[in-house]
Backbone as JSON Lines, residues from 0, in Angstrom:
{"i":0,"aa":"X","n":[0.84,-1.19,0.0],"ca":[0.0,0.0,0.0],"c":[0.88,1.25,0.0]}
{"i":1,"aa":"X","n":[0.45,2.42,-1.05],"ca":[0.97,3.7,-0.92],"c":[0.96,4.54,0.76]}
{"i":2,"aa":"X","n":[2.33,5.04,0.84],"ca":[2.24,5.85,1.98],"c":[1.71,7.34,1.54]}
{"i":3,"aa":"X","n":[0.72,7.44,1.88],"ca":[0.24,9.52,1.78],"c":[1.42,10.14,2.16]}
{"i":4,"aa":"X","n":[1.35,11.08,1.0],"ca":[2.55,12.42,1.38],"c":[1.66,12.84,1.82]}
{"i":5,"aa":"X","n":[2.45,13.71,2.82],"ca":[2.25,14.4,4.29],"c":[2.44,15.94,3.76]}
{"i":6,"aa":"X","n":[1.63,16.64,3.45],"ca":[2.04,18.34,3.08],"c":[1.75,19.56,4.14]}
{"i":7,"aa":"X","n":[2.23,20.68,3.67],"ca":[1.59,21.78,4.58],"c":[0.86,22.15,3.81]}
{"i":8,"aa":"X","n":[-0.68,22.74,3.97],"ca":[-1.59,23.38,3.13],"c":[-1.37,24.75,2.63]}
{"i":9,"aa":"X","n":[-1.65,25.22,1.61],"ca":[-1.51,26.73,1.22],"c":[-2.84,27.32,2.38]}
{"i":10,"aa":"X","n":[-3.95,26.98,2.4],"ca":[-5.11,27.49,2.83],"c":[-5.36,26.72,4.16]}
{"i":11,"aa":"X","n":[-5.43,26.97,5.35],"ca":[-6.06,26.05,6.12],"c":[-7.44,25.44,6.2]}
{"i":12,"aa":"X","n":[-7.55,24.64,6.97],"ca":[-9.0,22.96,6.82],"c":[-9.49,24.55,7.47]}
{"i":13,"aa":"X","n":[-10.95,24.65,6.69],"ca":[-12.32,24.88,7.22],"c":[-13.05,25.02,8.39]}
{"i":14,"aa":"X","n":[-12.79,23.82,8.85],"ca":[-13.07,22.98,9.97],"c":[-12.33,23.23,11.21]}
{"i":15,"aa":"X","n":[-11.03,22.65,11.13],"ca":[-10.26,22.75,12.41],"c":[-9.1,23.74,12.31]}
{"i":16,"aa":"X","n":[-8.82,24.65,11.45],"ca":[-8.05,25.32,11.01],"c":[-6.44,25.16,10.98]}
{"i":17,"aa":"X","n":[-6.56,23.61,11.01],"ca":[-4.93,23.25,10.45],"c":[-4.22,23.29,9.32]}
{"i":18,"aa":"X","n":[-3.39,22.87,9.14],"ca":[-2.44,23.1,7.57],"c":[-1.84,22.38,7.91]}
{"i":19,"aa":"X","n":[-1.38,21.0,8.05],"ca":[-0.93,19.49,7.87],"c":[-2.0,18.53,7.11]}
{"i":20,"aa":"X","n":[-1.97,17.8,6.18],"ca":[-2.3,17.32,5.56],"c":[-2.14,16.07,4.74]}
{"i":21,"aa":"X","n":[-2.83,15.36,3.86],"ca":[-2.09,14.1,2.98],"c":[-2.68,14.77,1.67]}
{"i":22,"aa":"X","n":[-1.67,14.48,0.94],"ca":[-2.05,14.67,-0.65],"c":[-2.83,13.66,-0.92]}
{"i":23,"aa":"X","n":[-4.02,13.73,-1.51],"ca":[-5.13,12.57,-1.84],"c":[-4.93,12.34,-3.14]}
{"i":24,"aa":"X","n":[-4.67,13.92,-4.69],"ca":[-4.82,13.44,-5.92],"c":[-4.27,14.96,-6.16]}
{"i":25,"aa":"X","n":[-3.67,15.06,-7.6],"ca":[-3.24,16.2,-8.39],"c":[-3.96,16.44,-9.42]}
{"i":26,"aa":"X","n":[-4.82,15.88,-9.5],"ca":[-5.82,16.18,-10.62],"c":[-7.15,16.0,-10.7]}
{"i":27,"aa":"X","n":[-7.77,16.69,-11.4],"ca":[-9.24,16.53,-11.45],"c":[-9.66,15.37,-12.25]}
{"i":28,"aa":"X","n":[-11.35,15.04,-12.36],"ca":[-11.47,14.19,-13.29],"c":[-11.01,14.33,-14.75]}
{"i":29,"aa":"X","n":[-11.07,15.76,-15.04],"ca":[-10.8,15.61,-16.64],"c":[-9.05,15.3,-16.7]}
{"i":30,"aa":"X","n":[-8.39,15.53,-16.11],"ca":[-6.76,14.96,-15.97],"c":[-6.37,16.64,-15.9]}
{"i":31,"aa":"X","n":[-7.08,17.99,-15.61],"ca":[-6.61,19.27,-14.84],"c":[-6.05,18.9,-13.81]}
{"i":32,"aa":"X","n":[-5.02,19.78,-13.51],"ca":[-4.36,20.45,-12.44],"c":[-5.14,20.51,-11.21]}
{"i":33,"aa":"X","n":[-5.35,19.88,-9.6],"ca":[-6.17,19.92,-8.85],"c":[-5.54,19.2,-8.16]}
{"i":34,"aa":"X","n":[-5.13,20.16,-7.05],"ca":[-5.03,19.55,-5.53],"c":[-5.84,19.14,-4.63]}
{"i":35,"aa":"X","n":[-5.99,17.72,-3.87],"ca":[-6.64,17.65,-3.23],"c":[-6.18,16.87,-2.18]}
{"i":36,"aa":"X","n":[-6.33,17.6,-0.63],"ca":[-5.7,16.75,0.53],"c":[-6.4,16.56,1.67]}
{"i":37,"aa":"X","n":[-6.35,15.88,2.21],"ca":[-7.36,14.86,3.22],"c":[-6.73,15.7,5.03]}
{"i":38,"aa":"X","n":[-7.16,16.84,5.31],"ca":[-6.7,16.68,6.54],"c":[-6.54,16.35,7.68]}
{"i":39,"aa":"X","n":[-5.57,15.92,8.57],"ca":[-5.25,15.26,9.37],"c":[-5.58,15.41,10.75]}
{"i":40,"aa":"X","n":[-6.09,17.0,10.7],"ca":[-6.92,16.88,11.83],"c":[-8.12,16.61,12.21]}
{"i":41,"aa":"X","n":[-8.94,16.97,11.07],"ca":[-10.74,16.78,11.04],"c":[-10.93,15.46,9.97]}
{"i":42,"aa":"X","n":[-10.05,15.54,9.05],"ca":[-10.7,14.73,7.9],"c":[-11.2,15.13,6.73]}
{"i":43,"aa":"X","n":[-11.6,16.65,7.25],"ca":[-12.0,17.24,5.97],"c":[-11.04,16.71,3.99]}
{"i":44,"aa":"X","n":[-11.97,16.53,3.99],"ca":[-10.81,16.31,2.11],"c":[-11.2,17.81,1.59]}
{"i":45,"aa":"X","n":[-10.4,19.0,0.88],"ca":[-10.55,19.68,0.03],"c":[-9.52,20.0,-1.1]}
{"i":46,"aa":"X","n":[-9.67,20.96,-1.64],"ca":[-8.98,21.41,-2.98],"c":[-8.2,22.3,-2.67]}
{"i":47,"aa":"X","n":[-6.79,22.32,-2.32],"ca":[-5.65,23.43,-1.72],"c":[-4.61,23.83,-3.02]}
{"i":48,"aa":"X","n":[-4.44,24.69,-3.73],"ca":[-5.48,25.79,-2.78],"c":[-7.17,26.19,-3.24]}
{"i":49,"aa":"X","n":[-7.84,26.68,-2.61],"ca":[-9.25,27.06,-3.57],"c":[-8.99,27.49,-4.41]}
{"i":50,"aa":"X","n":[-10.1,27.3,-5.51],"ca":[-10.13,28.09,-6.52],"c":[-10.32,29.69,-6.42]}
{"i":51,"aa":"X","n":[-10.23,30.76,-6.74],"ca":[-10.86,31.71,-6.57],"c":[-12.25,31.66,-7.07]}
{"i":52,"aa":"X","n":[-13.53,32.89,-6.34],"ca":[-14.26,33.1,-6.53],"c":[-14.81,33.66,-7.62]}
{"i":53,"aa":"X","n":[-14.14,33.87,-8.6],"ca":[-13.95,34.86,-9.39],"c":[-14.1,33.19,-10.63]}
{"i":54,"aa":"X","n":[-13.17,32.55,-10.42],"ca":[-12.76,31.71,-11.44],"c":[-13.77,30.46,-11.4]}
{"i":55,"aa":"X","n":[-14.44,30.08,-10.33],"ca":[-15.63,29.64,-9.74],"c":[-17.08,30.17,-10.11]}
{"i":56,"aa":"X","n":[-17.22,31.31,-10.16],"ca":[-18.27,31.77,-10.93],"c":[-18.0,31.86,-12.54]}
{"i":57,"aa":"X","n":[-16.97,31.96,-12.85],"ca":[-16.89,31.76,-14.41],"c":[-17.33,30.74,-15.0]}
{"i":58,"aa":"X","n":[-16.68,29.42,-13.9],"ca":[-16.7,28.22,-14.41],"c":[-17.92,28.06,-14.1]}
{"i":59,"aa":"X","n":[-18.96,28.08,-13.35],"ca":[-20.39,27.41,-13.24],"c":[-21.1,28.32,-14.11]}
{"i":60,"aa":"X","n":[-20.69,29.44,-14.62],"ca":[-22.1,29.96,-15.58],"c":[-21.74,29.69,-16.38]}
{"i":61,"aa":"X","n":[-20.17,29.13,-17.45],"ca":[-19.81,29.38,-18.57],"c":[-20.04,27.57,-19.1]}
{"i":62,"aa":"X","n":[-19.08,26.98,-18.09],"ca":[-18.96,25.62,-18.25],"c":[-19.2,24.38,-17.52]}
{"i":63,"aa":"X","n":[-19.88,24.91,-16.53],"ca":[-20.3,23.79,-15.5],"c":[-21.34,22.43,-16.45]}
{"i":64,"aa":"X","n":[-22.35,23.72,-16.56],"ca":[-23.71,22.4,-17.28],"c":[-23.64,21.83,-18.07]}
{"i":65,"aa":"X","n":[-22.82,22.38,-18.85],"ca":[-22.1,21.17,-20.0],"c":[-21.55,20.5,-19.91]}
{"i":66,"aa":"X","n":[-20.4,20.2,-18.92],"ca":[-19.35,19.33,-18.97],"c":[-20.16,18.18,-17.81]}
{"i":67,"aa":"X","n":[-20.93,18.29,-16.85],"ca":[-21.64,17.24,-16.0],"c":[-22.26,17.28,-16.69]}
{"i":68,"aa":"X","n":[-23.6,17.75,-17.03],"ca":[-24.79,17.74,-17.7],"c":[-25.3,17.62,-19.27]}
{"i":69,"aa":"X","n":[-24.48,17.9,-20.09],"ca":[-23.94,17.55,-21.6],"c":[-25.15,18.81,-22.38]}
{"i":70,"aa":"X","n":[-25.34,19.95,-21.54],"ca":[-26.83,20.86,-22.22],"c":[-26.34,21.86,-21.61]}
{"i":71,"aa":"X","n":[-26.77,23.68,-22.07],"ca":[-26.24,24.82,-21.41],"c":[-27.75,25.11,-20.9]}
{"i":72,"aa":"X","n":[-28.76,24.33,-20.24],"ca":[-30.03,24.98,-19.9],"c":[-30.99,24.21,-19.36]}
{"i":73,"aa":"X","n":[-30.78,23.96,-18.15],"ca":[-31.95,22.78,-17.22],"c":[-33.02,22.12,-18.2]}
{"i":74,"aa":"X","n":[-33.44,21.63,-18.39],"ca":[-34.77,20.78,-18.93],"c":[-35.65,21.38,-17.74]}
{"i":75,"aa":"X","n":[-37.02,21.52,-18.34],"ca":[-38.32,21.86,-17.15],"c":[-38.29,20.67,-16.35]}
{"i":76,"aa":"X","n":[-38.63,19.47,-17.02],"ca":[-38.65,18.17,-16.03],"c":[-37.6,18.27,-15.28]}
{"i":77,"aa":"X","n":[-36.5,18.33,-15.14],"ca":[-34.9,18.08,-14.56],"c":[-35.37,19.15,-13.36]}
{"i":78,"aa":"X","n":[-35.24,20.38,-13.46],"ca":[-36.04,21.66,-12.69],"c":[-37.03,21.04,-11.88]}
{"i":79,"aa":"X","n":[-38.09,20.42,-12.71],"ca":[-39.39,20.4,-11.53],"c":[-38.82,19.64,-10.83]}
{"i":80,"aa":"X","n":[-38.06,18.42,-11.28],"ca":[-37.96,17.1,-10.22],"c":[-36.64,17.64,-9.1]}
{"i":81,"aa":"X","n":[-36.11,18.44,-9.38],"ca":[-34.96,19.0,-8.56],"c":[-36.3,20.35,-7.53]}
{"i":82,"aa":"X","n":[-36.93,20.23,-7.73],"ca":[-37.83,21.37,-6.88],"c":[-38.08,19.94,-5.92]}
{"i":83,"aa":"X","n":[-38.95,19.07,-6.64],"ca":[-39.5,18.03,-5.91],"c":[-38.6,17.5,-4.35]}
{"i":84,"aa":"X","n":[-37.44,17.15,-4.73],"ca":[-36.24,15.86,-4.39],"c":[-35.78,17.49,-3.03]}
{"i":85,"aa":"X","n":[-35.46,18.83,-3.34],"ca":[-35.06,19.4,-2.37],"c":[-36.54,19.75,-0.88]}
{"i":86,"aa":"X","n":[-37.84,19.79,-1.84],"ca":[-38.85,20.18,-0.89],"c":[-39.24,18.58,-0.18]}
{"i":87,"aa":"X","n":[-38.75,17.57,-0.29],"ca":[-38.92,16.59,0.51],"c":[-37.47,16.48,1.64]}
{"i":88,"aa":"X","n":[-36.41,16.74,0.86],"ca":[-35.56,16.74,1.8],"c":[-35.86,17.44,3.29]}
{"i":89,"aa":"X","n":[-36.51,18.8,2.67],"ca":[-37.04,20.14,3.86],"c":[-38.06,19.39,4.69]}
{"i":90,"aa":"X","n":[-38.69,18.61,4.01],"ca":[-40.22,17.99,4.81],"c":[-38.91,16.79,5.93]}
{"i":91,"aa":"X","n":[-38.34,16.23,5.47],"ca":[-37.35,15.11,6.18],"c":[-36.73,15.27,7.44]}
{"i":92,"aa":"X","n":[-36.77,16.73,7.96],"ca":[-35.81,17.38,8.64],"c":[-36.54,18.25,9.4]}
{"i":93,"aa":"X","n":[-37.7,19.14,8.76],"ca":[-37.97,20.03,9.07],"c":[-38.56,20.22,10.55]}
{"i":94,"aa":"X","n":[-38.92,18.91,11.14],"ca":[-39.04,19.26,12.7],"c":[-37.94,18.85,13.44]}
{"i":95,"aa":"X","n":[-36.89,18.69,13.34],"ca":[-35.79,18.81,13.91],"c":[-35.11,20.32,13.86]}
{"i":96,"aa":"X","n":[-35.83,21.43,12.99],"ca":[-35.41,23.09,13.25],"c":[-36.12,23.88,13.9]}
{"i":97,"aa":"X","n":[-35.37,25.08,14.27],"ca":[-36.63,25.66,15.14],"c":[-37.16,26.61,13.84]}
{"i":98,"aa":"X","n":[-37.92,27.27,14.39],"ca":[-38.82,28.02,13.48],"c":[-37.38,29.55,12.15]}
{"i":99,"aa":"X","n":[-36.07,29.83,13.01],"ca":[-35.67,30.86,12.58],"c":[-34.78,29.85,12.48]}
{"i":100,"aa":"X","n":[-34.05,28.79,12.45],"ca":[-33.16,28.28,11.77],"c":[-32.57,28.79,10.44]}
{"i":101,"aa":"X","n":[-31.38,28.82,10.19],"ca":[-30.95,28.56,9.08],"c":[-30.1,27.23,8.65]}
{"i":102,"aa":"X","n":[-29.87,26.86,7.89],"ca":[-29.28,25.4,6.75],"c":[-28.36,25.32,6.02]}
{"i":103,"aa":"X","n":[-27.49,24.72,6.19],"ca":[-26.69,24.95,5.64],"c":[-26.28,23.93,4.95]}
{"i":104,"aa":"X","n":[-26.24,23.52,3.26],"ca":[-26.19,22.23,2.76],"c":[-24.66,21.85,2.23]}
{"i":105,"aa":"X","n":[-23.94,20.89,3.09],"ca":[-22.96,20.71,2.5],"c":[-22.7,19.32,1.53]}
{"i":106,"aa":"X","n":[-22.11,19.96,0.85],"ca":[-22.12,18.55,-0.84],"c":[-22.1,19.21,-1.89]}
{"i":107,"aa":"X","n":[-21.96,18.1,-2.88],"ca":[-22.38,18.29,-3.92],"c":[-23.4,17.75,-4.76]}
{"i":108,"aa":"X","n":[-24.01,18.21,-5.5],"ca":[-25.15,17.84,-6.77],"c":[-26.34,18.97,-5.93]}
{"i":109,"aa":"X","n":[-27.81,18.25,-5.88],"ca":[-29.01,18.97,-6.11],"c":[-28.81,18.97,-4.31]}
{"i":110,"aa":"X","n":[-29.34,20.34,-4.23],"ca":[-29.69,20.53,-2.44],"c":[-30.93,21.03,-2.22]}
């Protein structure tokens, strides 16, 4: 079995605000440039360093839906059923909040 390199983070974990880490992968799925390291104090896995915000909003309005989704423009069905799948999630949960709660969804895909 591979031993994890052990790095210092450019950005610290989220979470526990360390900067020790394991290198998990150098690349994204398409074979881009992408750091990603598993930290050692929480566990958190992220992308060091982030992307900027700037380059993050480019990429989800310009090229996101195409490259997962293979279309530049939701389908109505895709939409309704993504209305559907998040207002049951809310029903799933929703008496476990108090009335002024806020939510905070962490992941990825439909929330």
């Amino acid at each position: 079995m591979k031993r994890a390199t052990r790095i210092t983070t450019e950005v610290p974990c989220n979470l526990c605000k360390r900067s020790d880490a394991d290198l998990v992968g150098t690349r994204d799925r398409r074979g881009r440039p992408l750091r990603t390291v598993l930290c050692r104090g929480c566990g958190l896995v992220f992308s060091d360093p982030r992307p900027k915000d700037a380059v993050n909003e480019a990429y989800y309005r310009e090229r996101y839906r195409q490259e997962y989704k293979g279309f530049f423009t939701p389908r109505p069905l895709q939409a309704y059923r993504g209305v559907l799948g998040a207002l049951d999630r809310v029903a799933r949960i929703e008496h476990l909040l108090r009335p002024d709660a806020a939510v905070l969804d962490v992941g990825s895909g439909a929330g």
